[in-house]
C-alpha positions in Angstrom: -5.7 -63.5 26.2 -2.8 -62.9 24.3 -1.1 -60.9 27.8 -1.9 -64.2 29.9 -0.2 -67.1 30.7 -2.1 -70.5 31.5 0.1 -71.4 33.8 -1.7 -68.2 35.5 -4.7 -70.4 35.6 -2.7 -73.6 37.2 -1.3 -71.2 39.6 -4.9 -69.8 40.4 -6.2 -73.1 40.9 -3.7 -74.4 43.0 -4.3 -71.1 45.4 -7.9 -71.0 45.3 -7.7 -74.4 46.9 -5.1 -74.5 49.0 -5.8 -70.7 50.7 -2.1 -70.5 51.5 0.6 -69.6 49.0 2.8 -71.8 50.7 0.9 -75.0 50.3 -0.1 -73.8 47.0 3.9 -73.3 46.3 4.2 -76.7 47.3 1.6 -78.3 45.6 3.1 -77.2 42.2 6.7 -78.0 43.4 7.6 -74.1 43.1 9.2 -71.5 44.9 7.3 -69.5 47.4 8.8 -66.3 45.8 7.9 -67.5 42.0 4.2 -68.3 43.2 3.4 -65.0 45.2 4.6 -63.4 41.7 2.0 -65.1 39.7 -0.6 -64.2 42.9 0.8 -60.3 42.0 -0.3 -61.4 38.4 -3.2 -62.2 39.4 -4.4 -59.8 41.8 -3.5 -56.6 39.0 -5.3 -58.8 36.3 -8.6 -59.1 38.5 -8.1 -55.7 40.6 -8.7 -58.1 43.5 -6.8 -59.7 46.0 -8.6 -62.9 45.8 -6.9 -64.1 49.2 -7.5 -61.5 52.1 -6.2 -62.3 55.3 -8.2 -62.6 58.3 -6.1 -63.5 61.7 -3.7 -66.3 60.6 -5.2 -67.3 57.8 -6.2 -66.3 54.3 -9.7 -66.3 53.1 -11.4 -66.3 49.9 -12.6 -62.7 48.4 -16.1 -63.0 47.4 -14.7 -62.5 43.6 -12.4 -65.5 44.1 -15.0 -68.1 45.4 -17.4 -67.1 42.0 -13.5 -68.0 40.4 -13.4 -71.4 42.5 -16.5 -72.3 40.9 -15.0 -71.7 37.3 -11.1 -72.9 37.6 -11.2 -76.8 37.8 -13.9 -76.7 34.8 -11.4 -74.8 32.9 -8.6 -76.4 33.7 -10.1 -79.7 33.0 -10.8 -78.5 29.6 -7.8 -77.1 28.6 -5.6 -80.7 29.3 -7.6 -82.3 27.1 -7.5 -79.8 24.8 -3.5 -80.9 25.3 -4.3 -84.6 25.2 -5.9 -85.0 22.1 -4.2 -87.5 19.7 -4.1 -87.5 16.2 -4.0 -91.4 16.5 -5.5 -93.3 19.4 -5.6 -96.5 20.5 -7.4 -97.9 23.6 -4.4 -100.9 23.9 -1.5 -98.1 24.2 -4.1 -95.1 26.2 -3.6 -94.0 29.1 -6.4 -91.6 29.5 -8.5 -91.1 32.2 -12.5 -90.9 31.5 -14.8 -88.9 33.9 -17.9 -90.0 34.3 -21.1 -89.4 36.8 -24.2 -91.1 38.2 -25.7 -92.7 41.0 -24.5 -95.7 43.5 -26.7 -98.2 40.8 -25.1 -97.0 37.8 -21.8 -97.3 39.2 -22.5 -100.9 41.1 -24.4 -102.2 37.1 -23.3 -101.0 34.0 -20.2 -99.2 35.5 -18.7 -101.9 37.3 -19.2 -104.1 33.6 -17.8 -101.4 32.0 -14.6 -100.9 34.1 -14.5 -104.8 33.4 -14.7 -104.7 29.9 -12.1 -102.1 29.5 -9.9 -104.0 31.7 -9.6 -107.0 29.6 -8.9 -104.8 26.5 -7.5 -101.4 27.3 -5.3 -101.6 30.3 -3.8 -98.3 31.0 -7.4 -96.7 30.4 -8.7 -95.6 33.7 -12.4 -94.9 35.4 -13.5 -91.9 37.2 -17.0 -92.1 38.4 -18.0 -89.8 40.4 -21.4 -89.1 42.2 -23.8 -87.2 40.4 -25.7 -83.8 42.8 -28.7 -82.4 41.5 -26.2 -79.3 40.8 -25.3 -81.6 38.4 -27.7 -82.5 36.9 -29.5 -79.4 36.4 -26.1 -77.9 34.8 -25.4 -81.4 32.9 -24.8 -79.0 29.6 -22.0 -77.0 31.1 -20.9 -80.3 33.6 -20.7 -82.5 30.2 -18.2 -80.3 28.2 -15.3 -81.4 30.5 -16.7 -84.5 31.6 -16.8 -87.7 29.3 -20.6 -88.8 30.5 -23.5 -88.8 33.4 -25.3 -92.2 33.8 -28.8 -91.3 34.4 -32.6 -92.8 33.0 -34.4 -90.6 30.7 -36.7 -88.3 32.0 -34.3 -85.9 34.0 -32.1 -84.5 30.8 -32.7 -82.8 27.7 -31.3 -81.7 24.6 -27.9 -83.7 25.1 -26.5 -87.0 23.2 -27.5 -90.4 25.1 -27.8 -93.8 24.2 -30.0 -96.3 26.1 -28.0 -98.9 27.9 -30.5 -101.5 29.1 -34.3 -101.0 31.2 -34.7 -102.1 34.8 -38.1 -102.5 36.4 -38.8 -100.9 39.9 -39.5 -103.2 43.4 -40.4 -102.2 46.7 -38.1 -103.5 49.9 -39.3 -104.0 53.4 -38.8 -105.1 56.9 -38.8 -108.9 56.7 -40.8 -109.2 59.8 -42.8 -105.7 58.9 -46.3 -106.3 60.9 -48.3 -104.6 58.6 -47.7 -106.5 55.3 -48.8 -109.6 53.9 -47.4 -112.0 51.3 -48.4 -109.0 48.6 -48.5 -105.3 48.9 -51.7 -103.7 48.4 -51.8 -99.9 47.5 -53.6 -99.0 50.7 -50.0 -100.1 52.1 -48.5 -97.8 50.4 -50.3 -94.9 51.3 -50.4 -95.8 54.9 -46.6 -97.0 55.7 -43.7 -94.8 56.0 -41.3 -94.4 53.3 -37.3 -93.9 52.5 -36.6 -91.7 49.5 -33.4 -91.5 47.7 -34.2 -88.7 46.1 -36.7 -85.6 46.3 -36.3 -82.3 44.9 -37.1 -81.1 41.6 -34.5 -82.1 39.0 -33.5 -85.2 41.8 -36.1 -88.1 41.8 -37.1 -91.6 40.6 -40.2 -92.3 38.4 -42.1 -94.9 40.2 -41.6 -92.4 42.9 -43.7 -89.8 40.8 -45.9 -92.2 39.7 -47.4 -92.4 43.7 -48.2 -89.3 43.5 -49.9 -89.3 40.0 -51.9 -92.4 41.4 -53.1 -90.7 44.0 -51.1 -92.0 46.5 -49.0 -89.0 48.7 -46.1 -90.9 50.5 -45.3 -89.9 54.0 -41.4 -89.8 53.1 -39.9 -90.0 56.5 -35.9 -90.1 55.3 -34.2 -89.1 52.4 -30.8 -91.0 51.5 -29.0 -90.1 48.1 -27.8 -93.6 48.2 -29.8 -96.3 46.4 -27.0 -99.3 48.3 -27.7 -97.8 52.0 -31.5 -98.2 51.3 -31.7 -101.3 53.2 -30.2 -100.0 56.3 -33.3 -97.3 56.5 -35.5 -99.9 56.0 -34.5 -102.8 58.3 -35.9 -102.7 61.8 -38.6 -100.2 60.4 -41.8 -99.9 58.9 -40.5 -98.4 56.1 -40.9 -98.7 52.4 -38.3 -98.3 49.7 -38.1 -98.0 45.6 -35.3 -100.0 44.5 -33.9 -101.0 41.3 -34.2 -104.9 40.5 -31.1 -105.1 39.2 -29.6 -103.9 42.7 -32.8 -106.0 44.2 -30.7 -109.4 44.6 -27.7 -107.7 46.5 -29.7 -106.0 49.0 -31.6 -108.9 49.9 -28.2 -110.5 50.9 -28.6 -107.6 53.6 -30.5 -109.8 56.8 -33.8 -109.0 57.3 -35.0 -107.4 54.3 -37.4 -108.8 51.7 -38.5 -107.5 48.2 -41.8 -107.3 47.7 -43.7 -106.7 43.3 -45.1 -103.0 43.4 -48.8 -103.7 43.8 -49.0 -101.1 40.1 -47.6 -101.7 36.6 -44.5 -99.4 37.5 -42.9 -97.5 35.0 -39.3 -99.3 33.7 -36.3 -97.6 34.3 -34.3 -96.5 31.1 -30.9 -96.0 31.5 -28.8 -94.2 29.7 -25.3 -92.4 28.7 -26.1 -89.1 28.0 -22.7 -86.8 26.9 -22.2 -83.5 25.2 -22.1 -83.0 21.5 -18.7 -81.4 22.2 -17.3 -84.8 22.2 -19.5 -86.4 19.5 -16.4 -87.1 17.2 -13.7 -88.1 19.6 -12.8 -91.5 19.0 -11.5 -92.3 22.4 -15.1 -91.3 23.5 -16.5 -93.1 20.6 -14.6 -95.9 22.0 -16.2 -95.0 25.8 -19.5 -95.3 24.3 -19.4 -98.5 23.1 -18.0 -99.9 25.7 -21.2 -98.8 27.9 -23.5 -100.1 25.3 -21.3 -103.4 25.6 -21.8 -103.2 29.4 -25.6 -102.0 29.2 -26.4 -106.0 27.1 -24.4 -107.7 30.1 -25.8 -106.1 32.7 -29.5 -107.1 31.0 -28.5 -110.7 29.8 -27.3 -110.8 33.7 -30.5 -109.7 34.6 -32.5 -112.1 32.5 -30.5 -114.9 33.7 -31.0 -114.4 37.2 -34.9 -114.6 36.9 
């Protein structure tokens, strides 16, 4: 370490991405000559030569797309190893806070707490970004340069969280579907098509595993990683869905869709902030986690009030 320069790593970043040393040399509002030094650097450091050219362009060395994987992470981590402040205030910040989940958490508790920061910490700013299930299954190795993943319990393990607020699971359907009455019954659900948002192992709701543990084996004819473009799988089908009350009012402002009570005592959705202990005594995340707990109690006295 002590033979290496970080800027190395800005520079390998910045090349790894852009496949070109002179877009790279742009991007970094250097020289072409300075920046295919540092490549040089690089190249005798890694006994690689990370970009080979193929035709007129460069391509990625299998040795430099396992790098690609690693630079942004470290990257990340090292500016805010450079932005921590002996004193910090959320009035005079300016820091930006990463944080990931689905199209619900984003459009619930992190819409409340963008608001809520807003009104108290203007120059504070909001990342969210979608969660993958390569996410999620590395959430201890995501976390350590990200601020927080918005996700219910059940999916993560042996990180920080703190409960936000519970949602209960509803079921949305054609409005003019010609197989349902006023109530579902659970021979419907076995014998109507369904839209998933999410099916693989680490990716998937709990009412959705609750089917299956009643018995019930839905024939899942699409699967949309989008909780808010539900209704547009649904509409003009005979489709099911598993939506999120709290989202339940919005979608029905969609034409033709209707929410219908889950004809079983579905499982309540706990949602939560889960971070890593890396940042447990920060106080600007201190700060961040407040604010979502704040923004978890208005997104459930919301929720009460529209009943």
């Amino acid at each position: 370490m002590s033979r290496l320069d970080l800027n190395l790593l800005i520079a390998l970043d910045a090349l790894l991405t852009e496949r070109s040393v002179t877009r790279a040399a742009a991007r970094l509002h250097l020289s072409q000559p300075a920046l295919s030094a540092s490549l040089a650097r690089l190249r005798t450091h890694f006994d690689d030569p990370l970009l080979a050219r193929r035709g007129n362009a460069y391509e990625l060395t299998p040795l430099a797309v396992r790098l690609a994987e690693r630079t942004g992470t470290a990257l990340e981590a090292s500016r805010r190893v450079f932005e921590v402040q002996a004193d910090w205030s959320p009035e005079n910040s300016t820091h930006e806070f990463i944080v990931f989940g689905s199209d619900y958490a984003f459009a619930t508790v992190g819409q409340a707490a963008s608001r809520l920061a807003a009104a108290t910490a203007p120059g504070v700013r909001f990342r969210f970004e979608l969660h993958t299930p390569a996410i999620v299954e590395d959430a201890e190795n995501q976390l350590r340069v990200a601020d927080g993943l918005l996700i219910p319990h059940g999916h993560i393990t042996d990180l920080r969280s703190t409960e936000l607020w519970s949602d209960n699971w509803v079921i949305i359907a054609d409005t003019d579907h010609p197989d349902l009455g006023e109530s579902l019954r659970m021979e419907d659900l076995a014998e109507q098509p369904w839209v998933f948002t999410y099916q693989t192992r680490s990716a998937f709701t709990s009412a959705g595993q609750q089917l299956q543990s009643l018995g019930i084996d839905p024939r899942v004819e699409t699967v949309v990683q989008s909780f808010l473009a539900l209704p547009h799988f649904i509409r003009g089908t005979r489709r099911l869905g598993l939506v999120q009350r709290a989202l339940a009012v919005g979608l029905t402002a969609i034409p033709g869709i209707r929410v219908h009570e889950p004809p079983f005592d579905a499982v309540p959705v706990v949602n939560a902030l889960w971070w890593h202990p890396v940042h447990e005594n920060d106080p600007q995340h201190a700060w961040m986690r407040t604010l979502f707990t704040r923004a978890g109690r208005s997104v459930a006295q919301r929720q009460l009030g529209g009943r």
